[in-house]
C-alpha positions in Angstrom: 76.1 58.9 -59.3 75.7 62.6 -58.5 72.0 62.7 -59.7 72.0 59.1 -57.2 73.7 60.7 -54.2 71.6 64.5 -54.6 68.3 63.1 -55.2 67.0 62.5 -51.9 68.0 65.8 -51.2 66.0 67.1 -53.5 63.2 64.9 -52.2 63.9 65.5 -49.2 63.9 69.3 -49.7 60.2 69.2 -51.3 58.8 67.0 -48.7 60.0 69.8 -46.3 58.1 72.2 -48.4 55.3 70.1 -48.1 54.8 69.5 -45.0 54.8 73.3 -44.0 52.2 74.1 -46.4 50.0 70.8 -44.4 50.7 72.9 -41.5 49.9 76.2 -42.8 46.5 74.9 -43.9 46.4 73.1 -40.9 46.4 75.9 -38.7 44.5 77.9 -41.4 41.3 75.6 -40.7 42.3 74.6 -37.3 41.3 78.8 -36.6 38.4 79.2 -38.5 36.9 76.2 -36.6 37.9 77.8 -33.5 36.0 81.3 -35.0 33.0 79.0 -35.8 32.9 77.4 -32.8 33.2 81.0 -30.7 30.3 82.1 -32.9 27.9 78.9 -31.9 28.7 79.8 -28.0 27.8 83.2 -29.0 24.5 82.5 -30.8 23.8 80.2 -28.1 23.9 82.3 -25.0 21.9 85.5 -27.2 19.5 82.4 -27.5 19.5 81.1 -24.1 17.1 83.8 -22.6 14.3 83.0 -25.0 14.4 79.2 -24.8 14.7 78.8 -21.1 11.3 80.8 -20.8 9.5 79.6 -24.3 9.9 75.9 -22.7 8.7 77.0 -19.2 5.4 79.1 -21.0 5.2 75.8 -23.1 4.4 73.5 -19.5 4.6 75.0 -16.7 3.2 71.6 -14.9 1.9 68.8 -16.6 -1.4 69.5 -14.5 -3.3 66.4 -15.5 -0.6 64.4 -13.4 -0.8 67.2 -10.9 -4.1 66.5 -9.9 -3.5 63.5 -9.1 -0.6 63.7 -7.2 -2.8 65.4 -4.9 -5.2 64.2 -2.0 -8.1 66.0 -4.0 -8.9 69.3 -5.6 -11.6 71.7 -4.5 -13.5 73.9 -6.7 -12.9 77.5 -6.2 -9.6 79.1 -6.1 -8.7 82.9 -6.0 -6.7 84.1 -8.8 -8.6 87.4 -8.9 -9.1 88.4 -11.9 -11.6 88.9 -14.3 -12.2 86.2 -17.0 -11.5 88.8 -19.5 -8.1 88.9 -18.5 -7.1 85.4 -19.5 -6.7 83.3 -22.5 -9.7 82.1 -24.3 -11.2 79.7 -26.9 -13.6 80.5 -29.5 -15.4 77.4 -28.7 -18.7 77.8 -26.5 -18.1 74.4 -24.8 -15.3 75.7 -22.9 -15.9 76.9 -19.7 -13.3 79.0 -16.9 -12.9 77.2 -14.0 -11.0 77.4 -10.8 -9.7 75.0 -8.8 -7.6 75.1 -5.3 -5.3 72.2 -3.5 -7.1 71.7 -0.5 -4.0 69.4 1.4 -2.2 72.6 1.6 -4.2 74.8 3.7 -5.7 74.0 7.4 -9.4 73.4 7.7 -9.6 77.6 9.0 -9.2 78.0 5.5 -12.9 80.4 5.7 -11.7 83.6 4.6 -8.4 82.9 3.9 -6.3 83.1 0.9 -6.0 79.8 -0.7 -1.9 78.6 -1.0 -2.0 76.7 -4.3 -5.0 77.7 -7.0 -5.7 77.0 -10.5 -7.4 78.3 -13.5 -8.0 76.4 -16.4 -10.7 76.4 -19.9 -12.8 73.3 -19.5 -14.6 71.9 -22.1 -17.7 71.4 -20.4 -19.8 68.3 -20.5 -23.4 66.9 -18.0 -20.5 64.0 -17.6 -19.7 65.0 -13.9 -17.1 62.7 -14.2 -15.4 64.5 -17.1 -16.0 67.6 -15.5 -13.8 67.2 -13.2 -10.9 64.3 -12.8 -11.4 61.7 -15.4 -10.0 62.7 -18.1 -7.5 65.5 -19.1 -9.2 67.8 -20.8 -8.1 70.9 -19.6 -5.8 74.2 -21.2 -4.4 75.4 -17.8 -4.1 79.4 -18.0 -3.2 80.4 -14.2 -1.7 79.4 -11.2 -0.8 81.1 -8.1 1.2 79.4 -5.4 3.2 80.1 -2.4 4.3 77.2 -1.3 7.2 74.6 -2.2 6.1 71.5 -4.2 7.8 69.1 -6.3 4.2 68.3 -8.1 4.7 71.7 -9.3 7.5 70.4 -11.3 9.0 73.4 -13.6 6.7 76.0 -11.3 8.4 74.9 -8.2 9.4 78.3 -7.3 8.8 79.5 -4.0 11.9 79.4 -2.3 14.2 79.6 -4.6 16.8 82.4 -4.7 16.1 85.8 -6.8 20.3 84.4 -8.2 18.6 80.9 -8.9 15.5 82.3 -11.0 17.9 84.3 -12.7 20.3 81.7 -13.8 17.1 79.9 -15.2 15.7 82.5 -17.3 18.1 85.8 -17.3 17.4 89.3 -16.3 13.8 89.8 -16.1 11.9 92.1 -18.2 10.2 93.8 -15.5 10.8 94.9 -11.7 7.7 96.3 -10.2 6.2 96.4 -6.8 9.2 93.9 -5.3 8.4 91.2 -8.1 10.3 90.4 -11.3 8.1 89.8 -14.3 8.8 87.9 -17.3 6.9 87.7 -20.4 6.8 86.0 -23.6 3.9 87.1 -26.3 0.9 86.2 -24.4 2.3 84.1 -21.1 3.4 86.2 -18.2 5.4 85.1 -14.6 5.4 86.7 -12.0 7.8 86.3 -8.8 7.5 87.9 -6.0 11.1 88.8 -3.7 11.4 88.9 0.0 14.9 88.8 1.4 16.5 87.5 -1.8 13.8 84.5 -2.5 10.4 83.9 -4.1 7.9 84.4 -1.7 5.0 83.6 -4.3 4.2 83.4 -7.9 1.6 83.8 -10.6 1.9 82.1 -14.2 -0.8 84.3 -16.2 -1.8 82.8 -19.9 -3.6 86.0 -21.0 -6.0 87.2 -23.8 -3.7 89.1 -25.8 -0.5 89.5 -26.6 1.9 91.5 -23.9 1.5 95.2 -24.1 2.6 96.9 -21.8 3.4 96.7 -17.7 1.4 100.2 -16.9 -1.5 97.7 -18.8 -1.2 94.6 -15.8 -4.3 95.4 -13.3 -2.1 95.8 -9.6 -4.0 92.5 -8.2 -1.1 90.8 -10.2 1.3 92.2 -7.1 -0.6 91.6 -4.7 -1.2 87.9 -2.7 
């Protein structure tokens, strides 16, 4: 009767034990998940910087679509710059060519600086109507804008805050001449900053990899 009436004391007494070392190891794991987790955050914002500009250098603007969202484009254009400059294809079909948006400028555009331009590597064809709209054919390597357009998807910039543009893609890697530059490898941005918002932009796909800024010809801070 005494082994009867102790026995669940007993029991009792080990299910106690038992239930602290659940809890123990509860919390045990319960920490190092919290630990884990920190360390993912961690990882992710040291990661954040890089992704947020290797997906912008990846499209800036799905420029096939962008062409024809728009009334018509002109040849021409006036990124600058010599062909040596930019990105190129060791394939003698491919052509530079430059293109501007002509619904964005007034018909005194003669002599004036063109508000939405284009660079791209054509593969060139006698097929005038390859050569231009028909088909998308084109690597785009540069574009220089100052004006606000959602057709410029991802390279909607001008207007933005310096803040905003920051948020996007961190600190840049550059300040120079009122603009903040960012590069990845062989893509470069650059934003110009008046009173706290992007004024203008270039998107520069060029030859080589990134050297060094004292490298960049000055036309790249200048309209």
């Amino acid at each position: 009767m005494r082994l009867i009436k102790f026995l669940p004391i007993v029991i009792l007494l080990g299910c106690n034990n038992s239930n602290e070392n659940v809890v123990n190891k509860t919390e045990e794991v319960s920490t190092e998940l919290m630990k884990s987790d920190s360390l993912s955050i961690e990882v992710e914002e040291k990661n954040s910087f890089n992704d947020s500009v290797s997906a912008y250098f990846n499209k800036p603007v799905d420029f096939y679509k962008l062409k024809k969202a728009t009334m018509h484009m002109h040849s021409g254009g006036d990124l600058i710059l010599s062909n040596d400059f930019f990105h190129s294809v060791n394939d003698d079909r491919y052509v530079y060519y430059n293109y501007w948006a002509i619904e964005f400028d007034t018909a005194d555009y003669i002599g004036r600086s063109r508000s939405l331009s284009f660079k791209v590597l054509k593969p060139w064809t006698e097929n005038t109507r390859e050569q231009y709209y028909e088909t998308d054919n084109e690597i785009l390597i540069g574009i220089k804008s100052k004006i606000s357009w959602s057709g410029l998807e991802a390279s909607n910039f001008v207007g933005q805050s310096a803040e905003q543009v920051k948020e996007r893609f961190g600190e840049p890697n550059f300040n120079k001449n009122e603009c903040v530059i960012y590069y990845l490898n062989d893509k470069l941005l650059v934003l110009k900053i008046d009173n706290g918002k992007v004024k203008w932009f270039k998107y520069i796909w060029l030859r080589t990899d990134f050297d060094s800024i004292n490298n960049l010809p000055s036309k790249l801070y200048e309209w």
